[in-house]
ZANUFI-345431 format. One record per residue (C-alpha): x, y, z; residue number from 0; chain. Coordinates in Angstrom, 2 decimals, padded with zeros to 5 digits, always signed. Example, Ala and Ser with C-alpha at 12.3 -4.5 7.8 and 13.67 -1.06 7.14 Angstrom:
<atoms>
+---------+---------+---------+-----+-------+
:      c1 :      c2 :      c3 :  nr : kette :
+---------+---------+---------+-----+-------+
: +012.30 : -004.50 : +007.80 :   0 :     A :
: +013.67 : -001.06 : +007.14 :   1 :     A :
+---------+---------+---------+-----+-------+
</atoms>
This chain:
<atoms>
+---------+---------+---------+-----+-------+
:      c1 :      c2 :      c3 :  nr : kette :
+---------+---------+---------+-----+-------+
: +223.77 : +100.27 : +002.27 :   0 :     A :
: +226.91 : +100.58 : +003.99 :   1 :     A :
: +227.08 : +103.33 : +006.65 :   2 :     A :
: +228.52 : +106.91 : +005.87 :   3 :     A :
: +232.29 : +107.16 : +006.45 :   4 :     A :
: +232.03 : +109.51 : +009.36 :   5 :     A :
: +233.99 : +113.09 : +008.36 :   6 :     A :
: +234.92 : +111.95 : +005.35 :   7 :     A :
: +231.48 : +112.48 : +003.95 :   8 :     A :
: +231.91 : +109.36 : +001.70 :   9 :     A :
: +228.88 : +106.82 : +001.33 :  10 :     A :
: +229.57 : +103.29 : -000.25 :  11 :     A :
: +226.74 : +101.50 : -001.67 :  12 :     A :
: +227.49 : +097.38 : -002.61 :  13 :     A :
: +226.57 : +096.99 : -006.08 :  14 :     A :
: +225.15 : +093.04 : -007.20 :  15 :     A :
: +229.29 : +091.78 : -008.00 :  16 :     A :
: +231.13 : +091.16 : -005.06 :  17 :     A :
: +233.54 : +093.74 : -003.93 :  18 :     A :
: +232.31 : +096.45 : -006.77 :  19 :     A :
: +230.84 : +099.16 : -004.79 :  20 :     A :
: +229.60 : +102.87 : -005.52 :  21 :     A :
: +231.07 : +105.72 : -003.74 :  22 :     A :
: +229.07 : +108.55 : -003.30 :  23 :     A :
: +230.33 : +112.21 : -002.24 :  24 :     A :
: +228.56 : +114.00 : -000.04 :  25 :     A :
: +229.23 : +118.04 : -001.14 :  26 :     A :
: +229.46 : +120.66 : +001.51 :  27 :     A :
: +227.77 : +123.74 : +000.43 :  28 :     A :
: +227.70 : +127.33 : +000.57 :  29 :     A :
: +227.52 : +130.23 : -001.90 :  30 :     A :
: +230.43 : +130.25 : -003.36 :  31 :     A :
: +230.36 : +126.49 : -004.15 :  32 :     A :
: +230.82 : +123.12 : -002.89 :  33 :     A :
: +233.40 : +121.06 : -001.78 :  34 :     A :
: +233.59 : +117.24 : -001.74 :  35 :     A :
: +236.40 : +114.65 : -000.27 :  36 :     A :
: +237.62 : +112.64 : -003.59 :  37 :     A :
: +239.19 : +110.18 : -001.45 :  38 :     A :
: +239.99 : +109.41 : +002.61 :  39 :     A :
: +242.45 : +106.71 : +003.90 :  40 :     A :
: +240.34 : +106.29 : +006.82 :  41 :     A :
: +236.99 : +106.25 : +004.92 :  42 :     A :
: +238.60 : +103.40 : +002.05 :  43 :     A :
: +240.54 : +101.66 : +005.32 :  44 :     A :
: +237.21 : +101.45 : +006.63 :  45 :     A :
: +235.57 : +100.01 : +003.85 :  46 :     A :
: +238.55 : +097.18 : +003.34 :  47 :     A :
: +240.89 : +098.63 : +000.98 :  48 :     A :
: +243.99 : +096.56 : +002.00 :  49 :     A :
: +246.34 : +098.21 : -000.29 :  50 :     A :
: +246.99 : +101.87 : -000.41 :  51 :     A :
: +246.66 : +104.21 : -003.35 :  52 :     A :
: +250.05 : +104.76 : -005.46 :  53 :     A :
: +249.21 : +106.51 : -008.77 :  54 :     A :
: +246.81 : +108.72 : -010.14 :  55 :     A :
: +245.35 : +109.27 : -013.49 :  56 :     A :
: +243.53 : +111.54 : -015.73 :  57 :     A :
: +242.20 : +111.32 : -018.65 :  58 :     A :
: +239.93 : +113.67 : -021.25 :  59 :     A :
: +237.97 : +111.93 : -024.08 :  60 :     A :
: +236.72 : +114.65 : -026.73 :  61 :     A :
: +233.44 : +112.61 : -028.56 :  62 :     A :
: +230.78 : +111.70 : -027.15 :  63 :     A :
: +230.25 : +108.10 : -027.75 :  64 :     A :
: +233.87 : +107.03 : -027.12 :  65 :     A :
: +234.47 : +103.64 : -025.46 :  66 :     A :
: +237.44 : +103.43 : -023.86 :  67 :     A :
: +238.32 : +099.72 : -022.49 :  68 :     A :
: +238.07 : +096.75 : -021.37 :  69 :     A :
: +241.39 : +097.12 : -019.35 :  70 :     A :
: +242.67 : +095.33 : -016.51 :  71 :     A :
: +246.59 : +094.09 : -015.54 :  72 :     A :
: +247.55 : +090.35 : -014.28 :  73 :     A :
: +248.67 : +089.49 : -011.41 :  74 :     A :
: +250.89 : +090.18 : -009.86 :  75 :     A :
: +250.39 : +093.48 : -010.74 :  76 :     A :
: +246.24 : +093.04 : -010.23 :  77 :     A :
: +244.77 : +096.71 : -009.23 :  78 :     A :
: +241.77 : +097.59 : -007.22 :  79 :     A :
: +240.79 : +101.60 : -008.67 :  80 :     A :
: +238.34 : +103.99 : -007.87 :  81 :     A :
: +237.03 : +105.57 : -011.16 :  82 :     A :
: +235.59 : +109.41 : -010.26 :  83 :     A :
: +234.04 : +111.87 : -013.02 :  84 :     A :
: +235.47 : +115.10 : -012.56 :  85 :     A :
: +233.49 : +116.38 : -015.98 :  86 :     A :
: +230.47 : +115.47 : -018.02 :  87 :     A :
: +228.93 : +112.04 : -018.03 :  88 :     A :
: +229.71 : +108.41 : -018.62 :  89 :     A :
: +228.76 : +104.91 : -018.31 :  90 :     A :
: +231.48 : +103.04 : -016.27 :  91 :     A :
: +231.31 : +099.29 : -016.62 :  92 :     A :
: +233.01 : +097.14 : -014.70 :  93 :     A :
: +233.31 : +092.86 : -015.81 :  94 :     A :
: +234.04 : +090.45 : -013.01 :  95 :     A :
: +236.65 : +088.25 : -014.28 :  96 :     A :
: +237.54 : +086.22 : -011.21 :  97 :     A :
: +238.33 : +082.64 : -011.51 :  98 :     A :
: +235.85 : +080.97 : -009.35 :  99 :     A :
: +233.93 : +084.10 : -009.20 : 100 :     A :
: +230.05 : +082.88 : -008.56 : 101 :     A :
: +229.45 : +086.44 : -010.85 : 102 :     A :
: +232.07 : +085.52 : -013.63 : 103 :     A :
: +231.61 : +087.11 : -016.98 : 104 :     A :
: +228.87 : +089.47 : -015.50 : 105 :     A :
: +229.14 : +093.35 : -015.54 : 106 :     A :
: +227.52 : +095.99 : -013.48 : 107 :     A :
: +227.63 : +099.55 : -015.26 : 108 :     A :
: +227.18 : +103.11 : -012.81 : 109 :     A :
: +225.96 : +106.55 : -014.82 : 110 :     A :
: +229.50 : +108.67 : -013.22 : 111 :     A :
: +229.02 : +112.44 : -013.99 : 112 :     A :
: +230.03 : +115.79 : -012.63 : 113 :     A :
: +226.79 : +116.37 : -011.40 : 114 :     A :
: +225.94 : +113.31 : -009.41 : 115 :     A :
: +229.15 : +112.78 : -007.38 : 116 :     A :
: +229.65 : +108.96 : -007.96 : 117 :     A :
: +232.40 : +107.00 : -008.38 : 118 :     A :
: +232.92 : +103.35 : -008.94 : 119 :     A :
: +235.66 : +101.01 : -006.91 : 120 :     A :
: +236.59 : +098.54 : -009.14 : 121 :     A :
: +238.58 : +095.49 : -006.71 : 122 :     A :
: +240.96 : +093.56 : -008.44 : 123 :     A :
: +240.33 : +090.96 : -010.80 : 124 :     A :
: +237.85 : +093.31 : -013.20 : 125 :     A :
: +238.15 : +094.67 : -016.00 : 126 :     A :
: +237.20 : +098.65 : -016.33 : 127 :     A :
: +235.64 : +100.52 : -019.46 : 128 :     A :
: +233.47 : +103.72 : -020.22 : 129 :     A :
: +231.55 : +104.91 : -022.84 : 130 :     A :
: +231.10 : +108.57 : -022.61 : 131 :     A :
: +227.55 : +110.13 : -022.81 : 132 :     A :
: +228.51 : +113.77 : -023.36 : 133 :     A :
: +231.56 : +115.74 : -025.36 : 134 :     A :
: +234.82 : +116.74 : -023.06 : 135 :     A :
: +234.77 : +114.07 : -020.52 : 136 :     A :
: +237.31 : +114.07 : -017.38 : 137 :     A :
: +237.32 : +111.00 : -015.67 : 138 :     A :
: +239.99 : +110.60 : -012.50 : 139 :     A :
: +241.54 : +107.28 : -011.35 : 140 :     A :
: +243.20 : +106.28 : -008.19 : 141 :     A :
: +245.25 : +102.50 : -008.61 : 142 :     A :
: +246.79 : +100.51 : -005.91 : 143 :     A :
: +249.68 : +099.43 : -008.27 : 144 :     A :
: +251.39 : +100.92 : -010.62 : 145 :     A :
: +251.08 : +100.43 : -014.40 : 146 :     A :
: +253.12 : +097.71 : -015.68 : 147 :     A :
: +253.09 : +097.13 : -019.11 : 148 :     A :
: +253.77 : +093.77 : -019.40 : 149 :     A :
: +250.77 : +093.16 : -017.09 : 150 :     A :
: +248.27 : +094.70 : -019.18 : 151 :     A :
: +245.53 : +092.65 : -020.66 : 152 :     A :
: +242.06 : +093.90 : -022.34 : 153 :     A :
: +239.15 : +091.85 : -022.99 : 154 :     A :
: +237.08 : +093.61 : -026.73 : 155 :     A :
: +234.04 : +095.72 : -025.36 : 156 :     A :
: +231.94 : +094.32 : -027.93 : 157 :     A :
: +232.57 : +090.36 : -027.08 : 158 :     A :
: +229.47 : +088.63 : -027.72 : 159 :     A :
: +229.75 : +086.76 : -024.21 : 160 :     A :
: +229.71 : +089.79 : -022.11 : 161 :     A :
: +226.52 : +091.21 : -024.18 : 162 :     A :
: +227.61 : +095.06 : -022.63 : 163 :     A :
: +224.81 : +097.45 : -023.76 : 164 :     A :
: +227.02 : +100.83 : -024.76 : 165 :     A :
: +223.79 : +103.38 : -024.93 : 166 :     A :
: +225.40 : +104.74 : -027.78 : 167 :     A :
: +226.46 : +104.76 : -030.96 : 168 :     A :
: +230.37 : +103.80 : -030.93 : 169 :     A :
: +231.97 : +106.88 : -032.34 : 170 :     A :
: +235.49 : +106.08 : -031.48 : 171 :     A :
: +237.77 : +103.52 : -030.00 : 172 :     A :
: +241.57 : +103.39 : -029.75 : 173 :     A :
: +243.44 : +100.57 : -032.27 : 174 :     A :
: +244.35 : +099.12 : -028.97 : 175 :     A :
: +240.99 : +098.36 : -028.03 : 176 :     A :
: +239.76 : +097.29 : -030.86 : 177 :     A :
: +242.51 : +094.91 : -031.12 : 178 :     A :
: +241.57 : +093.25 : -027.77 : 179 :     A :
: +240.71 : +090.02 : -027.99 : 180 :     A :
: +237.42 : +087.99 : -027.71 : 181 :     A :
: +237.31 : +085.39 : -024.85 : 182 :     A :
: +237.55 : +081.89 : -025.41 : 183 :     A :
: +235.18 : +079.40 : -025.65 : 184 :     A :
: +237.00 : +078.09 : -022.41 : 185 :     A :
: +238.07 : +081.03 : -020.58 : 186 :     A :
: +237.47 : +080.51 : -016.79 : 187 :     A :
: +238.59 : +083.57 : -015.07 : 188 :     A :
: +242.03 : +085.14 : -014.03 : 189 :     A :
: +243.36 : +084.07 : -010.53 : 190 :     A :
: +244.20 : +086.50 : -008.39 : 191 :     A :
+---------+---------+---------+-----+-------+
</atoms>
């Protein structure tokens, strides 16, 4: 485990794919509430973040059961993002799809939820889904590129090879997603 980010009351925990790591907010306390630090330049800087953050997202998903991804984009518009739940509960997976990755084509998935404080930092070169575990989900995102269209790319959350284990039942998934396609027989990674 990776030492505490001083102030910032940020922890970072490796997770088994290289560069994928946990972030864990410390909450300061009182009676009226807590507050916790959703993100620190020093803290990140710290950790090796070489590119700074320059968008942020939201999203809400309605159903429970939703499974929103695979996503990624291409070099040269690659993204590292750190995935926090600001609402309710979800499964984030994240697929390394590195070219000469020693963990290609393996996945690591977090339980992210209001309650427990943990994000995922997905580096670039993976792709980034979520199935959500409970209704009205609000999930936050901070990217280190912008989204470019034409670099978007999906991989189909239900590809045989990757073998991702959505807890669920599937209730929903966008046409996009769906529409992703399987990898090939020969796929070997995306170079960064």
């Amino acid at each position: 485990m990776m030492p505490e980010a001083g102030a910032s009351r940020i922890r970072f925990t490796p997770c088994p794919l290289g560069g994928l790591t946990v972030v864990e907010r410390t909450p300061v306390e009182d009676s009226r509430g807590h507050l916790t630090r959703l993100y620190s330049t020093r803290a990140f800087d710290a950790l090796g973040l070489e590119k700074p953050v320059v968008q942020i997202n939201h999203t809400l998903t309605r159903r429970a059961g939703t499974v929103r991804g695979l996503h990624f984009q291409r070099p040269p518009h690659a993204e590292t993002k750190l995935v926090l739940c600001l609402r309710g509960e979800v499964l984030d997976v994240a697929v390394d799809l590195r070219k000469h990755s020693p963990t290609l084509l393996r996945w690591h998935a977090e339980t992210l939820s209001a309650s427990n404080l943990r994000g995922l930092l997905i580096p670039e070169g993976f792709a980034h889904g979520f199935q959500t575990l409970s209704p009205d989900v609000e999930l936050i995102y901070l990217h280190t590129a912008d989204y470019a269209p034409a670099a978007e790319d999906g991989v189909h959350p239900l590809d045989p090879r990757l073998g991702i284990e959505w807890p669920l039942e599937i209730t929903e998934m966008s046409d996009r997603d769906r529409g992703c396609r399987m990898l090939a027989p020969d796929f070997d990674g995306v170079m960064l």
